[in-house]
C-alpha positions as CSV (number, residue, x, y, z in Angstrom):
1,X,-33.4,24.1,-26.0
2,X,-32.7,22.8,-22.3
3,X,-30.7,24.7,-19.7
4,X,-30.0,21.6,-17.6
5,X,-26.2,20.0,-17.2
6,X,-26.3,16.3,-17.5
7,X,-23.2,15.0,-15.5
8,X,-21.6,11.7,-16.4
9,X,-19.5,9.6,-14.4
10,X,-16.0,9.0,-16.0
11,X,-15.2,5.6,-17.2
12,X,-12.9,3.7,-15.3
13,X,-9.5,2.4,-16.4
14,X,-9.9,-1.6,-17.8
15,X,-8.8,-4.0,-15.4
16,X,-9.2,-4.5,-11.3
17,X,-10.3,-1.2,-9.3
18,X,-10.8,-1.8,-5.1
19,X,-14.5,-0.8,-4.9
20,X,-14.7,-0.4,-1.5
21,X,-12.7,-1.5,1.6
22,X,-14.5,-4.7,4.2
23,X,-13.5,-5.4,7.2
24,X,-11.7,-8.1,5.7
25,X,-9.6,-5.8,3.0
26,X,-10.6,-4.4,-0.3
27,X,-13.0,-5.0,-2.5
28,X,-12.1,-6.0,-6.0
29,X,-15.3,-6.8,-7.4
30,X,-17.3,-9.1,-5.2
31,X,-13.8,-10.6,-3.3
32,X,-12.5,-9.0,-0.1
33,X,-8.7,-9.3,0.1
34,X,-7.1,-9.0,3.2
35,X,-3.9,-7.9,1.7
36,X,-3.4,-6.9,-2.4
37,X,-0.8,-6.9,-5.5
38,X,-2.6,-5.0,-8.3
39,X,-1.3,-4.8,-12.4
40,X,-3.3,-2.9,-15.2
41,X,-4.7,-6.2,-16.3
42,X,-4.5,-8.3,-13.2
43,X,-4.6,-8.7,-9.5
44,X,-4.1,-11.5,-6.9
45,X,-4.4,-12.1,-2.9
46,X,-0.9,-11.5,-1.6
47,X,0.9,-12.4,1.5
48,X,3.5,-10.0,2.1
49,X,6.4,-10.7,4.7
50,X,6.8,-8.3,7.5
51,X,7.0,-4.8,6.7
52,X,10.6,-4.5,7.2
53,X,11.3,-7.8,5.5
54,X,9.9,-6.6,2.4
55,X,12.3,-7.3,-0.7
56,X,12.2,-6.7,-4.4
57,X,11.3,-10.3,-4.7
58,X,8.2,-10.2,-2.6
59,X,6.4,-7.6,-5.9
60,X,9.0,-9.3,-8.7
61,X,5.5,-10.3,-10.7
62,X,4.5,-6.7,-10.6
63,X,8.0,-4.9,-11.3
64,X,8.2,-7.6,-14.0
65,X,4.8,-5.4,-15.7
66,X,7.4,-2.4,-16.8
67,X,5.4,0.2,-14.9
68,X,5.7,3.6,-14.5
69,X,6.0,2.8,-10.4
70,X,4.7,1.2,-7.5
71,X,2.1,2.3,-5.4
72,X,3.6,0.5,-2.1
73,X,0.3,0.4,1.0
74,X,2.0,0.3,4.1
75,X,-1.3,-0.6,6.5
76,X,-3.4,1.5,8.5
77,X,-0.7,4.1,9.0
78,X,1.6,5.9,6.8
79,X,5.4,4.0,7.6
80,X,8.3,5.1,5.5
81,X,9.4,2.0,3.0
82,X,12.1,-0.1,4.0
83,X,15.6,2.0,2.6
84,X,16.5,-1.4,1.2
85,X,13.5,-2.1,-0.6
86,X,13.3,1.2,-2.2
87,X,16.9,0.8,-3.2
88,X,16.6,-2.4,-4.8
89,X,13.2,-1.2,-7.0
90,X,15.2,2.4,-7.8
91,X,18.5,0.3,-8.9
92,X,15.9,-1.0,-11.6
93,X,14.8,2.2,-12.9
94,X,11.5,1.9,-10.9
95,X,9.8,4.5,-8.6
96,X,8.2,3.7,-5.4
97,X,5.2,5.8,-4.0
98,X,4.4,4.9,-0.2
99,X,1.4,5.9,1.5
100,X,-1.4,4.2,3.8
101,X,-2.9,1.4,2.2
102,X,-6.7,3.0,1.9
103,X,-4.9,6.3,0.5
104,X,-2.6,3.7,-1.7
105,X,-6.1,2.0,-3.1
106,X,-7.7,5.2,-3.8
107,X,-4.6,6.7,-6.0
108,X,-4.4,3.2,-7.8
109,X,-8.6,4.3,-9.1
110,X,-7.6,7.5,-9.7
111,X,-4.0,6.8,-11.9
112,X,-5.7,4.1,-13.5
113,X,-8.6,6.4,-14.6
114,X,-6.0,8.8,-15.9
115,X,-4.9,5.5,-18.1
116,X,-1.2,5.3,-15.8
117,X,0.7,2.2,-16.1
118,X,1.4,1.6,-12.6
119,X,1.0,-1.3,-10.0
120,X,0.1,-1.3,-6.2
121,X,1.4,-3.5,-3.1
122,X,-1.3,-3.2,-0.4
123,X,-0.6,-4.2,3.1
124,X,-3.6,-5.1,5.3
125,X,-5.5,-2.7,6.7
126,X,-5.1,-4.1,10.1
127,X,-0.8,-3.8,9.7
């Protein structure tokens, strides 16, 4: 009988998890995207208006998904969501989590791990 501890890493939630950040955006697999939508079971380049344009309609393919709420990236720096945005998303029964975008793509591995139905809007880096 052994003594030793064998440590496993946890498996990771199905579908697209940023692997690492470039200087060009995240990394989804091999494909650096300045600027990110992210579903359970899907993910796609985005190009999001300016921060404080940002409508419902600019996400509707990810608030259509049902999620529990929205992981919103807001850049390099923590900004507070536009009051009009976060309205319209509420009004629908929908939360709305902001934080910097690399703090935004780290929460999205670790929710999805926990097996979370939630979705991400990630602002460059560079914003």
């Amino acid at each position: 009988m052994s003594d030793s501890i064998r440590i496993t890493r946890d498996p990771t939630a199905p579908g697209p998890i940023v692997r690492g950040f470039a200087a060009t955006g995240y990394r989804v697999g091999e494909i650096a995207y300045p600027a990110l939508l992210l579903a359970p079971d899907w993910h796609e380049p985005w190009s999001p208006p300016p921060f404080d344009l940002l409508t419902a309609d600019a996400v509707a393919a990810l608030v259509d998904e049902a999620p529990e709420f929205l992981l919103l990236g807001t850049g390099a720096t923590l900004r507070r969501g536009p009051a009009a945005f976060v309205a319209a998303l509420e009004a629908r029964g929908l939360g709305v989590e902001v934080m910097d975008s690399r703090a935004a793509a780290r929460s999205w591995g670790v929710l999805r791990g926990e097996g979370r139905k939630i979705v991400a809007a990630l602002y460059p880096l560079d914003a």
